[in-house]
C-alpha positions as a Python dict, from the first residue, in 0.01 Angstrom:
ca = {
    (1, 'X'): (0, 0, 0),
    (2, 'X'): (300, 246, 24),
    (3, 'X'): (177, 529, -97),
    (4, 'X'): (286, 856, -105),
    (5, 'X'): (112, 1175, 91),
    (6, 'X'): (8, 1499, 54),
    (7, 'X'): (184, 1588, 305),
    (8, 'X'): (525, 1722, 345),
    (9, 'X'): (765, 1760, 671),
    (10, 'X'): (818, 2132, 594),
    (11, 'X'): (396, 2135, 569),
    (12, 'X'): (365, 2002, 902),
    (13, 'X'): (625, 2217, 1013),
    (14, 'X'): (451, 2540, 894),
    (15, 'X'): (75, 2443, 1035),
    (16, 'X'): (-32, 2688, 1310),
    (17, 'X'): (-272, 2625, 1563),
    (18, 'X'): (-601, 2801, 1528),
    (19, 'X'): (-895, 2909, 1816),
    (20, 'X'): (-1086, 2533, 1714),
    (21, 'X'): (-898, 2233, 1639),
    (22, 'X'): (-886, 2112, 1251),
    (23, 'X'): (-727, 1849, 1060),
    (24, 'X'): (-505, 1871, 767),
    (25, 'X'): (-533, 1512, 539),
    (26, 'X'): (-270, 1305, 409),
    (27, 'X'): (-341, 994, 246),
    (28, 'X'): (-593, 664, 240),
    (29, 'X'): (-703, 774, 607),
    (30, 'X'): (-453, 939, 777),
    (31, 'X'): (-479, 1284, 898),
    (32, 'X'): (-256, 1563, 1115),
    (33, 'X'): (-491, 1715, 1397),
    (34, 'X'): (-388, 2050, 1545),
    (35, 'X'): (-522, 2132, 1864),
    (36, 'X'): (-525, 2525, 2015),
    (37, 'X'): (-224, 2416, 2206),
    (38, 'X'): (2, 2359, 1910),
    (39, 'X'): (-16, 1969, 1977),
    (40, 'X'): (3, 1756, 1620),
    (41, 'X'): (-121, 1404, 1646),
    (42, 'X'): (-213, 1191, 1402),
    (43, 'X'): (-557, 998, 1353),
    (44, 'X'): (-656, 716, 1116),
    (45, 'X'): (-972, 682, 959),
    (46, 'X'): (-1112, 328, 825),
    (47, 'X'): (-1381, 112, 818),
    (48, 'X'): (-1392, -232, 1016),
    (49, 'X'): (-1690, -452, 910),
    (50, 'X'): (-1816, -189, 686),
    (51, 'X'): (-1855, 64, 1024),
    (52, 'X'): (-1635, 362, 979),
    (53, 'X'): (-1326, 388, 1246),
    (54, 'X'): (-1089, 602, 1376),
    (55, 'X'): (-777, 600, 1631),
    (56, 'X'): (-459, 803, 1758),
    (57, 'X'): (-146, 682, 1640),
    (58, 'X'): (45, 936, 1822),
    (59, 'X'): (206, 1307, 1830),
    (60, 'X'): (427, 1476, 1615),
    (61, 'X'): (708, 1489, 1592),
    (62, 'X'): (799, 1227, 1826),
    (63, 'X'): (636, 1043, 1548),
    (64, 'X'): (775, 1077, 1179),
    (65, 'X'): (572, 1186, 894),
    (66, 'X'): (726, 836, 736),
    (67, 'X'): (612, 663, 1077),
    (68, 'X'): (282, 743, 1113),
    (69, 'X'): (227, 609, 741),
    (70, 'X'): (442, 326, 792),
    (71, 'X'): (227, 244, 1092),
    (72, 'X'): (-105, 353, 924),
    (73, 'X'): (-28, 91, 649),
    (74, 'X'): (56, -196, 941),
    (75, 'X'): (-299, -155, 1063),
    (76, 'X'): (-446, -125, 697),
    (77, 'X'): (-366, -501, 663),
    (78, 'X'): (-502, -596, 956),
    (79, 'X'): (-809, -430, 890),
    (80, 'X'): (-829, -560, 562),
    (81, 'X'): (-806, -903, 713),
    (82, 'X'): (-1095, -807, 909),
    (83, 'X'): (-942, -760, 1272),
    (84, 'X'): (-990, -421, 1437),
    (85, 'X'): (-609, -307, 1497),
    (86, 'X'): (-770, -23, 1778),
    (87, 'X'): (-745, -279, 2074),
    (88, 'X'): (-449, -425, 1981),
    (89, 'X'): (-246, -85, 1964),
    (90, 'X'): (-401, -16, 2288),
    (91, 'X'): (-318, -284, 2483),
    (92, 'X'): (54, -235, 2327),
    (93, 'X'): (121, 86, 2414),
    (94, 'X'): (-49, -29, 2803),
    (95, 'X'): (194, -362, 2833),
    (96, 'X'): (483, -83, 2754),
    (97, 'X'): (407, 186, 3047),
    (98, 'X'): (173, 33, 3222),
    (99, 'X'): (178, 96, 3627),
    (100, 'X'): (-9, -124, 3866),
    (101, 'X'): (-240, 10, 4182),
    (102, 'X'): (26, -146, 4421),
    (103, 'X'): (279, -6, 4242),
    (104, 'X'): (122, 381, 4235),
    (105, 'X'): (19, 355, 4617),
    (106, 'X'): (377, 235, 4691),
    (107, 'X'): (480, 563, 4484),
    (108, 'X'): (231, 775, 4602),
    (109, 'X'): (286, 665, 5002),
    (110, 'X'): (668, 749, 4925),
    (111, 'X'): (675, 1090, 4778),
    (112, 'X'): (350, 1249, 4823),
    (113, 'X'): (217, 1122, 5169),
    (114, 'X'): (588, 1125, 5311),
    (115, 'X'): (664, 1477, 5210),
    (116, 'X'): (271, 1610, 5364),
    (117, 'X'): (382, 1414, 5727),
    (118, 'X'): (734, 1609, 5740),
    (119, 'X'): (564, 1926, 5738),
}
């Protein structure tokens, strides 16, 4: 699927945020969203089981204009093949920062509830 964008690095570079939000399109789906806070993330649009879709891939710049279509053409094929790649991104991106309860309350205790018994 490969293909090449509209979109150019320099583009991206140049778009402004604005009062509202808006979305500048690339190609087969993907899109740049600018928020009023200058944040640049990148949504997909697709259809799973003839329903139309749509998910974060992440911000730019942390990732590339060649990422987010590299990435956008990953989860093509598996919605071609008729899996919803939404859940399976999601539960990626939890496995790889993911923080228990115990693990927060044993943080939280330590910093935050130590520090408020010293004073």
């Amino acid at each position: 699927m490969a293909a090449k964008g509209k979109l150019s690095v320099k583009q991206i570079q140049a778009l402004k945020p604005r009062s509202e939000r808006y979305t500048v399109t690339d190609s087969h789906g993907l899109g740049l969203e600018v928020h009023p806070s200058g944040i640049k993330s990148w949504r997909w649009r697709y259809r799973i089981k003839g329903k139309p879709a749509r998910m974060n891939l992440g911000r730019w710049p942390q990732l590339s204009l060649a990422d987010a279509r590299q990435l956008r053409d990953r989860m093509a094929a598996q919605a071609a093949a008729g899996n919803d790649p939404a859940p399976v991104l999601k539960r990626k991106r939890a496995n790889g920062k993911g923080v228990t309860f115990k693990e927060f309350a044993a943080r939280y205790l330590a910093e935050v509830a130590a520090k408020a018994r010293k004073d």
